[in-house]
Structures are given as structure tokens and as C-alpha cells.
N, CA, C and O atoms as a MOPAC input file, in Angstrom:
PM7 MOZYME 1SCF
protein

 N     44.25600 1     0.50000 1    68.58900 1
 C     44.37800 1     1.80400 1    69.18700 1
 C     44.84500 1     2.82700 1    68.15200 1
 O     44.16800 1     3.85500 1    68.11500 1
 N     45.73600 1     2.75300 1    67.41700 1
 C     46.48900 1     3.25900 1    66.36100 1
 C     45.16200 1     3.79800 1    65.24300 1
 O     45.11100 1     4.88000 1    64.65900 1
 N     44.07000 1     2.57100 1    65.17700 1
 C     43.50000 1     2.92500 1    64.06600 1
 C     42.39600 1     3.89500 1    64.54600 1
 O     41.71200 1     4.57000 1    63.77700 1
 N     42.26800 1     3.89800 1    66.13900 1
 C     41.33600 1     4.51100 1    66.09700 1
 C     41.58300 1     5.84900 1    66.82400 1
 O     40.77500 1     6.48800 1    67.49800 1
 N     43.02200 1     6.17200 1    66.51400 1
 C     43.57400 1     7.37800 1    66.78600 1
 C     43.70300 1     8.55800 1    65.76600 1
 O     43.73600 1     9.77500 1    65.95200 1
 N     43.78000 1     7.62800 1    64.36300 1
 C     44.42500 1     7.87200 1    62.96000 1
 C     42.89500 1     8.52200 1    62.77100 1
 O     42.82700 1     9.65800 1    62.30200 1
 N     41.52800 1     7.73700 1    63.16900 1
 C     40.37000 1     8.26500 1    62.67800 1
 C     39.99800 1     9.28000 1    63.15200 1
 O     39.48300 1    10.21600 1    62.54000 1
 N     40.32100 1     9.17500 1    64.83400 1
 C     40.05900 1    10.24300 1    65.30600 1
 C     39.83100 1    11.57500 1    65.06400 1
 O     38.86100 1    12.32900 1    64.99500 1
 N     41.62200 1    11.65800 1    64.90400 1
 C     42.96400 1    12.92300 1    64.19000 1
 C     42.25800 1    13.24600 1    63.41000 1
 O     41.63900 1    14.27100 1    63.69900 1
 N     42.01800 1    12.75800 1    62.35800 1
 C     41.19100 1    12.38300 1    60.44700 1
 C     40.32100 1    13.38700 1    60.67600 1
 O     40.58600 1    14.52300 1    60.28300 1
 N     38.90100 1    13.03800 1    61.49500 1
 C     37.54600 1    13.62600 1    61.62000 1
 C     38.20300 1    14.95000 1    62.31500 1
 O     37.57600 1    15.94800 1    61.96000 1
 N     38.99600 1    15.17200 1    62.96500 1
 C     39.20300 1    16.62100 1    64.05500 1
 C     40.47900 1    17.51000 1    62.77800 1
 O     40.74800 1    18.70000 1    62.61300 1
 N     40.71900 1    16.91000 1    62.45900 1
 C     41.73400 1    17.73500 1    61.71600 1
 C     41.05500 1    17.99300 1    60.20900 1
 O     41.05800 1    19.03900 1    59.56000 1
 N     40.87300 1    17.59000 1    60.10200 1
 C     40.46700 1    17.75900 1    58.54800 1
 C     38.91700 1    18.72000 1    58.04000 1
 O     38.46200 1    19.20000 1    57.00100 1
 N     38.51100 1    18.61100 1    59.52500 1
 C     37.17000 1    19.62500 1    59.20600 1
 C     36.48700 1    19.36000 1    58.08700 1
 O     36.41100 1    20.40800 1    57.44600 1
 N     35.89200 1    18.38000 1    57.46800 1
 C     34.81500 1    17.96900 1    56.69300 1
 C     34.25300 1    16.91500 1    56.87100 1
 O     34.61500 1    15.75600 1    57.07900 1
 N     32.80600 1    17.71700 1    56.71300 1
 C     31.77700 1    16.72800 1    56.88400 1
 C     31.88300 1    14.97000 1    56.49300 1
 O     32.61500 1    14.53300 1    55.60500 1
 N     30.91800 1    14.05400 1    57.43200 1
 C     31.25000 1    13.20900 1    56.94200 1
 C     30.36700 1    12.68400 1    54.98800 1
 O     30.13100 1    13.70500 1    54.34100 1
 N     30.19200 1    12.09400 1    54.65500 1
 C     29.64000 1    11.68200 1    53.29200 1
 C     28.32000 1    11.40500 1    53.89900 1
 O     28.20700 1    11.40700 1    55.12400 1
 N     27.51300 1    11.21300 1    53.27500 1
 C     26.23300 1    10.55700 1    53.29500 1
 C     26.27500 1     8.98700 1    53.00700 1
 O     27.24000 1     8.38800 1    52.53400 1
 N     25.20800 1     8.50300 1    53.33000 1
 C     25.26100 1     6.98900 1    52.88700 1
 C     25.11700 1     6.65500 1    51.89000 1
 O     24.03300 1     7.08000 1    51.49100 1
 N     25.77500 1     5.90100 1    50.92500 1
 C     25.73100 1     5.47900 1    49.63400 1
 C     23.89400 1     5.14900 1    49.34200 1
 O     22.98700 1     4.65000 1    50.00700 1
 N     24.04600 1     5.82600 1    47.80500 1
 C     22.65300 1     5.61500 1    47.51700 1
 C     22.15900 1     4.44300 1    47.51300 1
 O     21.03700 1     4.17300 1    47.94200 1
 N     22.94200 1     3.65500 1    47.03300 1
 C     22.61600 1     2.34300 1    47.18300 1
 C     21.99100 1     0.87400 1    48.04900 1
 O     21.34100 1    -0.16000 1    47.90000 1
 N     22.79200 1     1.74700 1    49.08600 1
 C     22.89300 1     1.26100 1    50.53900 1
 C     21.78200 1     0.67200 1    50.70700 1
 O     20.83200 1     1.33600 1    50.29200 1
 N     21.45000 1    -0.58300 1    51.27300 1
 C     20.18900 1    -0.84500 1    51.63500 1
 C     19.38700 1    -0.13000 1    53.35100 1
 O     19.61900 1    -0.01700 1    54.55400 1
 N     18.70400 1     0.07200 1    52.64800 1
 C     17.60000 1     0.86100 1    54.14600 1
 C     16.47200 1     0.07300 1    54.53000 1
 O     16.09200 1    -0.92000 1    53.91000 1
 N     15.90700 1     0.56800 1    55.64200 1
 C     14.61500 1     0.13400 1    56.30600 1
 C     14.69300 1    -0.99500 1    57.10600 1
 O     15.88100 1    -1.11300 1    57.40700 1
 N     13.89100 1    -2.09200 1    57.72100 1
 C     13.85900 1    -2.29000 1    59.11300 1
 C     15.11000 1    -4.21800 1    58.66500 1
 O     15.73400 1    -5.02700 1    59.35200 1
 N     14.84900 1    -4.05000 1    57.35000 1
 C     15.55800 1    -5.72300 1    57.02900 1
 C     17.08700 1    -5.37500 1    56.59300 1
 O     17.91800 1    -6.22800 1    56.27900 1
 N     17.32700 1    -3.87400 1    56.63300 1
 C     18.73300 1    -3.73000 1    56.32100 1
 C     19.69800 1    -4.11400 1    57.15300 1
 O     19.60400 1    -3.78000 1    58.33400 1
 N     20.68800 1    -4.80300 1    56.75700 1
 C     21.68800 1    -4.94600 1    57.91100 1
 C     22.63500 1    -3.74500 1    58.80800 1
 O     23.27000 1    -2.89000 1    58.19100 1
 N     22.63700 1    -3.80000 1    60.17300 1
 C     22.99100 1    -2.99300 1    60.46900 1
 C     24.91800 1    -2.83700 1    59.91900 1
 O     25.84700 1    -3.61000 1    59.68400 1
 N     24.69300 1    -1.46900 1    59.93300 1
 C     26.69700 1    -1.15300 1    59.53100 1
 C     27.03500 1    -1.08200 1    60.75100 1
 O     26.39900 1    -0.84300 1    61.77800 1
 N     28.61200 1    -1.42400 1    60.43700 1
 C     29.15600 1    -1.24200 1    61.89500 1
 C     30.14100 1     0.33000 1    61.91400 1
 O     31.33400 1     0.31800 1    61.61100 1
 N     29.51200 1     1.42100 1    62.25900 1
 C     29.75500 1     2.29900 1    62.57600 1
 C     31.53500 1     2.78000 1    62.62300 1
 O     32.17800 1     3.53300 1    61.89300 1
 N     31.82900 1     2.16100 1    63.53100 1
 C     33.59700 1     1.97500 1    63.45300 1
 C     34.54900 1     1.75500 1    62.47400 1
 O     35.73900 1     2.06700 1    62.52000 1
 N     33.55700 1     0.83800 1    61.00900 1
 C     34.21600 1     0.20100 1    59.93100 1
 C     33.87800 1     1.40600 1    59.01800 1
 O     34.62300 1     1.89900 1    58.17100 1
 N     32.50100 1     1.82800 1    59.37100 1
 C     32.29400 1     2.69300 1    58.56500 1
 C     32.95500 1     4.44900 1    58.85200 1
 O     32.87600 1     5.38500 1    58.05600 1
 N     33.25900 1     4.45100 1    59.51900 1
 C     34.39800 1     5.71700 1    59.70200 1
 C     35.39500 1     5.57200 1    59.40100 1
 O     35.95800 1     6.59700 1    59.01600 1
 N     36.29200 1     4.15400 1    59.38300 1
 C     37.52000 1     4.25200 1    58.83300 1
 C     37.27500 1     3.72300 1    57.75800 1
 O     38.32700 1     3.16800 1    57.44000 1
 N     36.32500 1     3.49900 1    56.77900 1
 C     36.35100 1     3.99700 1    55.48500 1
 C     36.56200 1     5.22500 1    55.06800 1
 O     37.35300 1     5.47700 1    54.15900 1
 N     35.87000 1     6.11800 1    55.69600 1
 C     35.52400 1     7.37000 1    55.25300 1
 C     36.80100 1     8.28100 1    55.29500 1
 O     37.15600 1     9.31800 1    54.73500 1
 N     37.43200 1     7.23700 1    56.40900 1
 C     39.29300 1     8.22400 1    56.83600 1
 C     39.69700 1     7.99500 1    55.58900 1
 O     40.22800 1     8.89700 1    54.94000 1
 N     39.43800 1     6.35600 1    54.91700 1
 C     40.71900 1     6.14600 1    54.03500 1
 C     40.25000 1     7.06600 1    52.99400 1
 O     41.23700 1     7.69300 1    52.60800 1
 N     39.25600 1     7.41400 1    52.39800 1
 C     38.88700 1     8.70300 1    51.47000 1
 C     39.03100 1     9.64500 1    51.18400 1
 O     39.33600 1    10.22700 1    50.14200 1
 N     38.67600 1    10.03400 1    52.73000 1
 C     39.64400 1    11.28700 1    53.19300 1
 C     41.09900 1    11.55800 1    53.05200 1
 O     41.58800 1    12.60300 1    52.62400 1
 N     41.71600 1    10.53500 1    53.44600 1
 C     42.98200 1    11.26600 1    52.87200 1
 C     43.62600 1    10.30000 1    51.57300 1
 O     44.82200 1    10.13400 1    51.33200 1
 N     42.52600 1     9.76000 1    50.87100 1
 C     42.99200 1     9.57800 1    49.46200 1
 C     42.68500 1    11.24000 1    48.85900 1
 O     43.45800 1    12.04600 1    48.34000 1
 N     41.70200 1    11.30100 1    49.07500 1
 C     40.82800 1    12.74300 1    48.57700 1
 C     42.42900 1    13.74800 1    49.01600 1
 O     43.24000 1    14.11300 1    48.16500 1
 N     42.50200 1    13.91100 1    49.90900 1
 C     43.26800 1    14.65600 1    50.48400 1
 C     44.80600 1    15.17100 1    49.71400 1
 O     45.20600 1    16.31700 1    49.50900 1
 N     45.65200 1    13.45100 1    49.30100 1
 C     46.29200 1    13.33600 1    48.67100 1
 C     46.05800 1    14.02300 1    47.05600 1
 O     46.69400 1    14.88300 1    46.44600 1
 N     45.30600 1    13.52000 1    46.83400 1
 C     45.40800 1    13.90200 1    45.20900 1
 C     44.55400 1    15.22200 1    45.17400 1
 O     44.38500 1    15.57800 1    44.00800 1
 N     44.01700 1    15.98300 1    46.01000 1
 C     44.29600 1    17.54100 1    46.09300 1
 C     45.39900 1    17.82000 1    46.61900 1
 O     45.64400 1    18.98900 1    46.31800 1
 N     46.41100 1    17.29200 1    47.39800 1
 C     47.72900 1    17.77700 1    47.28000 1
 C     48.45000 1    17.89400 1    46.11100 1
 O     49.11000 1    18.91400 1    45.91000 1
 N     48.41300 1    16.92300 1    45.25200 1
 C     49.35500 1    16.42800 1    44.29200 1
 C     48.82600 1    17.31300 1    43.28700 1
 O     49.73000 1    17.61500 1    42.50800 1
 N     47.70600 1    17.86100 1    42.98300 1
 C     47.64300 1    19.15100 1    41.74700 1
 C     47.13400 1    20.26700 1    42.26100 1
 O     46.72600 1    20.99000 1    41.35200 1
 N     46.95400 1    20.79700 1    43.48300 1
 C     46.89800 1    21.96600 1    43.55300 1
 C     47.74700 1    22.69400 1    44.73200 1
 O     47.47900 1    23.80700 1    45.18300 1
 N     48.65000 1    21.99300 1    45.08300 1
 C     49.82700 1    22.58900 1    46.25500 1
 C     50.84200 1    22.68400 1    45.62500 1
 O     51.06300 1    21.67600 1    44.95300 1
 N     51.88000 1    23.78400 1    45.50200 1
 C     53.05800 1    23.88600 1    44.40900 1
 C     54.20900 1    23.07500 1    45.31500 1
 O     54.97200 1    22.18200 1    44.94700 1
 N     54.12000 1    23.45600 1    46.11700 1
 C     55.18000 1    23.32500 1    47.07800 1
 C     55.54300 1    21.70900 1    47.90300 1
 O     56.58200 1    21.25100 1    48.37800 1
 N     54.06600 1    21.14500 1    47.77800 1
 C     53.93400 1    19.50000 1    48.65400 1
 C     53.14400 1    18.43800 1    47.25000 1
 O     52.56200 1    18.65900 1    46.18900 1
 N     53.54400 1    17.32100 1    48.00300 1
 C     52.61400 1    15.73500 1    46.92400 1
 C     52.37700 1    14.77700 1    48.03900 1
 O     52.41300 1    15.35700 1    49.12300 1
 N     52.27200 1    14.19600 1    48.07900 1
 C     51.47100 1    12.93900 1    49.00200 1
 C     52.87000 1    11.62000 1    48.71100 1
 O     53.27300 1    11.33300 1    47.58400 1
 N     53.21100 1    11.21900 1    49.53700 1
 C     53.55700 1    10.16300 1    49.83700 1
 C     52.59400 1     8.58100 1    49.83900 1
 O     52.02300 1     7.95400 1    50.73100 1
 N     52.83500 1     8.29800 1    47.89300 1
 C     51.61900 1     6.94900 1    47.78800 1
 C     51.97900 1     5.96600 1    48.76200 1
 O     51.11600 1     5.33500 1    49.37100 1
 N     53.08500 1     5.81600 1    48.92600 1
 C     53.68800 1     4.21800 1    50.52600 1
 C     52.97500 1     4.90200 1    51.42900 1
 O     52.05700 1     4.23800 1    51.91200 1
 N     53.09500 1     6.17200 1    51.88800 1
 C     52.46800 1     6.17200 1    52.92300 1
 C     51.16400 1     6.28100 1    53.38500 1
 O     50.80700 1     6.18300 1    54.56000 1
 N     50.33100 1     6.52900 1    52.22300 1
 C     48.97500 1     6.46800 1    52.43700 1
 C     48.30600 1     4.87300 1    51.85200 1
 O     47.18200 1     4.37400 1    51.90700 1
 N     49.24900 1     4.54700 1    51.44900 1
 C     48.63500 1     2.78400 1    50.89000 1
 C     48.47600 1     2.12000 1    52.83400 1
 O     47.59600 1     1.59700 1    53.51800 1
 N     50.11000 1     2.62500 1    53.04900 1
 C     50.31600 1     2.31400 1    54.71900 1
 C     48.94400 1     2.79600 1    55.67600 1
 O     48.23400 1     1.96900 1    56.25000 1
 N     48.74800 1     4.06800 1    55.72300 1
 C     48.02300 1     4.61400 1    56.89900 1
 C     46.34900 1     4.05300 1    56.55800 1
 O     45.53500 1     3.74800 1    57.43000 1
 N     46.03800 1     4.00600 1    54.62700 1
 C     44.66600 1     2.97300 1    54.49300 1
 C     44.69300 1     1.75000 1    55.22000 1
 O     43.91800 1     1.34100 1    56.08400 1
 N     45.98400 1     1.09600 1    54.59700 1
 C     45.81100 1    -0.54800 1    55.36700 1
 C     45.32800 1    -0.34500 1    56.82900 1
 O     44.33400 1    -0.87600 1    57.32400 1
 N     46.14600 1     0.46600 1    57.41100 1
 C     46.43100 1     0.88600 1    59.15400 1
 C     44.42800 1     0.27600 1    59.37400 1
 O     43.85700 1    -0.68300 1    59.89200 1
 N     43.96800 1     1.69700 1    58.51800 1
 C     42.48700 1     1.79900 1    59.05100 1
 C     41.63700 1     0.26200 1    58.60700 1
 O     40.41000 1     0.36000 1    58.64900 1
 N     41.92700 1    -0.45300 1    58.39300 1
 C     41.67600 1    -1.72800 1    57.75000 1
 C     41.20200 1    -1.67000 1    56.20500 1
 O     40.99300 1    -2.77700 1    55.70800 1
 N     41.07100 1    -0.94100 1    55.66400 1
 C     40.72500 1    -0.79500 1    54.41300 1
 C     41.81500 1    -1.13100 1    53.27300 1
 O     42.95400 1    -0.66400 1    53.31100 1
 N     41.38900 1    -1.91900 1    52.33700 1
 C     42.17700 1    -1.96200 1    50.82900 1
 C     42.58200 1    -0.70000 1    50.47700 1
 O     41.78200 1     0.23600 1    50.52100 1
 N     43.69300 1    -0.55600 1    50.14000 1
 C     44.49000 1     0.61800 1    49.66600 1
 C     43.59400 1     0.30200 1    47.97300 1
 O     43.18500 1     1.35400 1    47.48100 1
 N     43.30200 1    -0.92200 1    47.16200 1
 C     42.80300 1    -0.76200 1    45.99900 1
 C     41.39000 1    -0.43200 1    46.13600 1
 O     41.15000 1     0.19700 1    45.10500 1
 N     40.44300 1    -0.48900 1    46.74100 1
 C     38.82100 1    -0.11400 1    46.78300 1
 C     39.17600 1     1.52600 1    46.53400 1
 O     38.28700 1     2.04700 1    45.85900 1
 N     40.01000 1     2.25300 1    46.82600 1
 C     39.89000 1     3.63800 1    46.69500 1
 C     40.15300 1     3.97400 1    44.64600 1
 O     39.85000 1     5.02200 1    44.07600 1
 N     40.77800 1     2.71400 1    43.97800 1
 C     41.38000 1     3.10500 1    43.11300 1
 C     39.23000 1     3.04000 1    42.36600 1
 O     39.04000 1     3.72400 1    41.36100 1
 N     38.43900 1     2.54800 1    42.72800 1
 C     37.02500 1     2.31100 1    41.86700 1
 C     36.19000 1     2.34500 1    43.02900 1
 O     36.47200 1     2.23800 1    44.22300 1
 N     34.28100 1     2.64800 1    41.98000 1
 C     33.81700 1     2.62600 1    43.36700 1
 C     33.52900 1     3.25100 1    43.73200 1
 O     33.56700 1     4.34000 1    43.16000 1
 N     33.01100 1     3.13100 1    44.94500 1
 C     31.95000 1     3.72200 1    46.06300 1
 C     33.36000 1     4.67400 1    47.12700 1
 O     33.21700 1     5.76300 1    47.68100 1
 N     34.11600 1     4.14800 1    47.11900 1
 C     35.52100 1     4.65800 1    47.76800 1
 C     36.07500 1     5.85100 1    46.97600 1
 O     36.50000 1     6.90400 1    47.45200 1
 N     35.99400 1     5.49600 1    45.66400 1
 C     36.81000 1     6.34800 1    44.58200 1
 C     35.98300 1     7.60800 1    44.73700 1
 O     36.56000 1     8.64900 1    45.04900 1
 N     34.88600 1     7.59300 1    44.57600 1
 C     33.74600 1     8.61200 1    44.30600 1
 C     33.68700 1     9.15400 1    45.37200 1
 O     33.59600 1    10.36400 1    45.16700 1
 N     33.68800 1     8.87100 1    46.69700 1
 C     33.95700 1     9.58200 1    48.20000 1
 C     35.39700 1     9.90100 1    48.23200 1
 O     35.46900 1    11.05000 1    48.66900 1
 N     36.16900 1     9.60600 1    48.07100 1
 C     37.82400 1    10.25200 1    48.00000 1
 C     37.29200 1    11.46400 1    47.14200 1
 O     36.96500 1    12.48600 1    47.74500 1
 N     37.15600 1    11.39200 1    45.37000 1
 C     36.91000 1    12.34400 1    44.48200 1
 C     36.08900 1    13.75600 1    45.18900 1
 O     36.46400 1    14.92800 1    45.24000 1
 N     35.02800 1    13.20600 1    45.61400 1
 C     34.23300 1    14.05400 1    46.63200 1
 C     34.74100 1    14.85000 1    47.47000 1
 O     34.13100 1    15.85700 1    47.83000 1
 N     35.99400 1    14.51900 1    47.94200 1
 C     36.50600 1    15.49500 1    49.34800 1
 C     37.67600 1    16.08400 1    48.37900 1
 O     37.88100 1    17.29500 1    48.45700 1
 N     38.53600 1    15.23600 1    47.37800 1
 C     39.08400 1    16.15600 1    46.41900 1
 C     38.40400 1    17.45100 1    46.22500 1
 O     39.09600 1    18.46900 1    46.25600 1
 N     37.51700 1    17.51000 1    46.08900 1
 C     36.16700 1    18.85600 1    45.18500 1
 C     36.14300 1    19.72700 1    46.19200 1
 O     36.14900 1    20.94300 1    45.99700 1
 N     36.09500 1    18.87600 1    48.02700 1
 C     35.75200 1    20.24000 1    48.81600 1
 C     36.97600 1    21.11600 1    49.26400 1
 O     36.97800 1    22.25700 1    49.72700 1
 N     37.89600 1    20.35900 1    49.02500 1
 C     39.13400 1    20.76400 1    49.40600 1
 C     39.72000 1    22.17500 1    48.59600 1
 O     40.47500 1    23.11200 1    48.85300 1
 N     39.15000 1    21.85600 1    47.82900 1
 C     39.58400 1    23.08200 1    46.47800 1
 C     38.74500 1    24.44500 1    46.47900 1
 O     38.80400 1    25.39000 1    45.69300 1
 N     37.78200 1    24.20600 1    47.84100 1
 C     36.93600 1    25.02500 1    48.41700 1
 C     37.89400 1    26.15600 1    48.67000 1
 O     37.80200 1    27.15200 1    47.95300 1
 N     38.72000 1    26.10800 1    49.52800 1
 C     39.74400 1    26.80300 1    49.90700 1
 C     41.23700 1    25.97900 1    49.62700 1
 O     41.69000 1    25.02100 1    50.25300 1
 N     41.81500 1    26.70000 1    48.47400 1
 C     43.28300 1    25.75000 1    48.17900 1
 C     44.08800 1    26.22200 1    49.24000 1
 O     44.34700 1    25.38800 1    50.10800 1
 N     44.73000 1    27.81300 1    49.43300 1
 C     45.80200 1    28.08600 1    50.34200 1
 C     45.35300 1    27.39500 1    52.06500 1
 O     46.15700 1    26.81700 1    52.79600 1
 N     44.26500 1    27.59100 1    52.30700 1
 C     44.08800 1    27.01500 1    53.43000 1
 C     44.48200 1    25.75300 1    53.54100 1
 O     45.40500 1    25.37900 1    54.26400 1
 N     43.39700 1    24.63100 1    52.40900 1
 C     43.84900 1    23.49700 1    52.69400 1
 C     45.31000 1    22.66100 1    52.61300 1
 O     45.61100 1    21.63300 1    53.22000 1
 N     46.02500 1    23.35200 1    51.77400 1
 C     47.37500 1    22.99400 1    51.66900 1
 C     48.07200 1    23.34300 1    52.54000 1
 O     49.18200 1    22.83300 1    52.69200 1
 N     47.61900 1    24.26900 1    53.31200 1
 C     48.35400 1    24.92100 1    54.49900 1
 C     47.89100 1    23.98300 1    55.53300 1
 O     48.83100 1    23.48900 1    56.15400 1
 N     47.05600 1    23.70100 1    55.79900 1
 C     46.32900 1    22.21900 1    56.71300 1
 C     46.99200 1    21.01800 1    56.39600 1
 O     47.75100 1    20.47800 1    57.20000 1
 N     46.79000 1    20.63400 1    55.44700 1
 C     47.30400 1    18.78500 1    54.76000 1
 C     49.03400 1    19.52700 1    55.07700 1
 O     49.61300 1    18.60000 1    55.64300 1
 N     49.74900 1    20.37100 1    54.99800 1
 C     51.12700 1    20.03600 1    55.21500 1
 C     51.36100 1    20.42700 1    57.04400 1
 O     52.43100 1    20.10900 1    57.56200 1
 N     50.61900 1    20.89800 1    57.61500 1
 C     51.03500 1    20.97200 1    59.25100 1
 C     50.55100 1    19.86500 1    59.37500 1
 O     51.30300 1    18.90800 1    59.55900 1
 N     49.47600 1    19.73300 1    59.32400 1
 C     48.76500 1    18.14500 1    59.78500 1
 C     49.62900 1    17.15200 1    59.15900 1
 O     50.57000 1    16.71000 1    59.81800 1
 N     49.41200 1    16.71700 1    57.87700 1
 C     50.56000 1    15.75500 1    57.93700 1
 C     51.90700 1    15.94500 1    57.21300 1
 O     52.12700 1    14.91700 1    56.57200 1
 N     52.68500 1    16.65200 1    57.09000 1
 C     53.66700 1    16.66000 1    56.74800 1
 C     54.77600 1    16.17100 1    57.80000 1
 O     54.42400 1    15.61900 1    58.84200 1
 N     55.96700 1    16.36500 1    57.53100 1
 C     57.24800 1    15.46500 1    58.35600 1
 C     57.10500 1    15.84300 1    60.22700 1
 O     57.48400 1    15.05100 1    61.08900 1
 N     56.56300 1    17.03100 1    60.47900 1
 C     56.00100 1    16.99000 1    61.84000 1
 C     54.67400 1    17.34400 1    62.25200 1
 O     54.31600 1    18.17900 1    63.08400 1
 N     53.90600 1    16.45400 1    61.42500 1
 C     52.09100 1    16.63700 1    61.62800 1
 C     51.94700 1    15.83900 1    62.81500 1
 O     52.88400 1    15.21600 1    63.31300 1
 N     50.49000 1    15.86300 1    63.38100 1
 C     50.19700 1    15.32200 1    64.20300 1
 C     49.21900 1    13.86100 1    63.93100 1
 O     48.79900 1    12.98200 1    64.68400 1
 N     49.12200 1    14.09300 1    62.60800 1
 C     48.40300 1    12.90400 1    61.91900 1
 C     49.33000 1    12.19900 1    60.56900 1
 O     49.87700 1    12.87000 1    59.69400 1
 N     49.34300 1    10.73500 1    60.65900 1
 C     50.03300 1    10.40500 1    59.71800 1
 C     51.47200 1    11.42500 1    59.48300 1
 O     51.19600 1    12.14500 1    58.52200 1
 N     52.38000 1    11.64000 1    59.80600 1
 C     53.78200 1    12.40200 1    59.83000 1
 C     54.02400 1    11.62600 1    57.94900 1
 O     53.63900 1    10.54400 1    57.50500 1
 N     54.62300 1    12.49400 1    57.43400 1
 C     54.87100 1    12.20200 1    56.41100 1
 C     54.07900 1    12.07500 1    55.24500 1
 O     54.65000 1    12.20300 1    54.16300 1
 N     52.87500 1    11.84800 1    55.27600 1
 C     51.74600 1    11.57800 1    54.06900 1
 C     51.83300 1    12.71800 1    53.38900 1
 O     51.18900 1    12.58000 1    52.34900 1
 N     52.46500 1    14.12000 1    53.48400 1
 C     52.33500 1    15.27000 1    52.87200 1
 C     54.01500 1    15.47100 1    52.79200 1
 O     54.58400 1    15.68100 1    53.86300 1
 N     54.76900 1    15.41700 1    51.64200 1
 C     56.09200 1    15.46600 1    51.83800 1
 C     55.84400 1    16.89200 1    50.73000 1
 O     54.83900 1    17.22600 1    50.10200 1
 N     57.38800 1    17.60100 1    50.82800 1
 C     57.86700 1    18.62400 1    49.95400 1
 C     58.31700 1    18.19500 1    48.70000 1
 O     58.99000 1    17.17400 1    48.55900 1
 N     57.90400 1    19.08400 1    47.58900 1
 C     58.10400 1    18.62100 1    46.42300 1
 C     60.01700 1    18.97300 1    46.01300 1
 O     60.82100 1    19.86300 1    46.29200 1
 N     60.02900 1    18.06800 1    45.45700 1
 C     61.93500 1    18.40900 1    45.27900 1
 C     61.65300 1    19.12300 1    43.67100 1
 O     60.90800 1    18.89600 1    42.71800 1
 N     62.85600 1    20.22300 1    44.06400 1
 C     62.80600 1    21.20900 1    42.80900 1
 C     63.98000 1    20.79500 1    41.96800 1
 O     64.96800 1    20.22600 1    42.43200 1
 N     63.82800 1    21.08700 1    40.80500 1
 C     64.87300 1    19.96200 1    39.99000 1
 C     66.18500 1    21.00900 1    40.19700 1
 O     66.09100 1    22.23500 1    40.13400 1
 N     67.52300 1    20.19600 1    40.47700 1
 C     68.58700 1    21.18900 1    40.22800 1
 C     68.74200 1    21.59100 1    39.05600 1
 O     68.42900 1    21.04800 1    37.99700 1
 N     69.54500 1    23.17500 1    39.38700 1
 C     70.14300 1    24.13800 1    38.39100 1
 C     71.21600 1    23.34600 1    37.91200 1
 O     72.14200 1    23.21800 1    38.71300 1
 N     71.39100 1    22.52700 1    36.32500 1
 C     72.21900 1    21.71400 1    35.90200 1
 C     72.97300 1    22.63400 1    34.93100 1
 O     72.32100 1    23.62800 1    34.61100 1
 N     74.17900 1    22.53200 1    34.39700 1
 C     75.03200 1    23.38700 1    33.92900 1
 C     75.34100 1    24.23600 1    34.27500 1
 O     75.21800 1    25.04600 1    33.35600 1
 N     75.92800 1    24.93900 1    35.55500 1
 C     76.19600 1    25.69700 1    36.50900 1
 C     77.47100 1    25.62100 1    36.92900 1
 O     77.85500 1    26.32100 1    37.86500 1

């Protein structure tokens, strides 16, 4: 239920399209069918890998919480490592790119949505700590 709440949230909150099918992919009538369900919560865990690491260099203010998105990948059944190479890496990278479409927006999105009271994943978007004023 959890995972297929997390995908839900994912696809409604995040407003981007889904990916296309890997070029690779086999097609036509001997291809095996995908299972639709597995294949969306791939696309979540991308999404907010993608998501993350457009937080982490273009939001001054927020970074991504890596425990918690290793956490909310596993959640969706996916390897937290398939995102590090790959067909995963290159679809995360991908939504990195659209995100930067609009930075103030999207950073303004990835921290209501998930930051410490989002409605998706709470926490995956934390505030960046500013170093103290030392010798003072």
C-alpha cells in the first residue's frame, strides 16, 4: 500500500512526464510483457534520485537526505544501487535536466512536497545547515 501511495504522490506531485521506453527494450509480438506497476516504481525511484541531485546543486537553501531516499527507493522495490549506472542512472540524470527547466519553482516544489512536512516522502528534502559564525 505504502509503495503504491509513494508512486502515486511521485506521478501527481512532481508533474513530469513519464520516460519513454528504453531503446533497448525489446518490442513486437515475442516481447515479454512489462509489468506496468514495476515499471512505474522504477520510474519513481528516478524521479526522485533525479530530484535529489537537482536539489543538491541547484537549491541554496535544501540537499536531499541520501538514507532517506536509499529508504523511500528500497520502499518502491527497487535497488537503491541500479540508480548509481545504467538505464536508471540515465532516467534519474534525465529528470535532473528537466528540473532545471524551472529552478525557483522546482525547489520550491521538492521542499513543500518533500521536505520535514511534505506530503510525499517527509524528509527527503532537508535544510542545508549554515556553518556557524566561529570567533565571535
Amino acid at each position: 500500500m505504502t509503495r503504491n501511495l509513494i508512486a502515486a504522490v511521485l506521478a501527481t506531485a512532481l508533474m513530469v512526464p513519464l520516460m519513454a521506453r528504453p531503446a533497448h527494450a525489446q518490442t513486437g509480438p515475442d516481447a515479454p510483457a512489462a509489468d506496468p506497476r514495476v515499471e512505474r516504481q522504477r520510474n519513481g525511484a528516478a524521479k526522485l534520485a533525479g530530484l535529489v541531485a537537482f536539489v543538491d546543486v541547484f537549491c541554496p537553501e535544501a540537499k536531499g537526505d541520501p538514507q532517506r531516499l536509499r529508504g523511500a527507493v528500497s520502499r518502491l522495490g527497487v535497488d537503491p544501487g541500479e540508480l548509481a549506472q545504467g538505464e536508471l542512472h540515465l532516467r534519474a540524470k534525465a529528470y535532473t535536466e528537466i528540473y532545471q527547466k524551472d529552478v525557483p519553482a522546482n525547489c520550491k516544489r521538492a521542499v513543500e512536497t518533500f521536505g520535514e512536512g511534505g506530503s510525499a516522502v517527509p524528509g527527503l528534502i532537508v535544510r542545508k545547515e549554515r556553518p556557524g559564525l566561529s570567533g565571535r
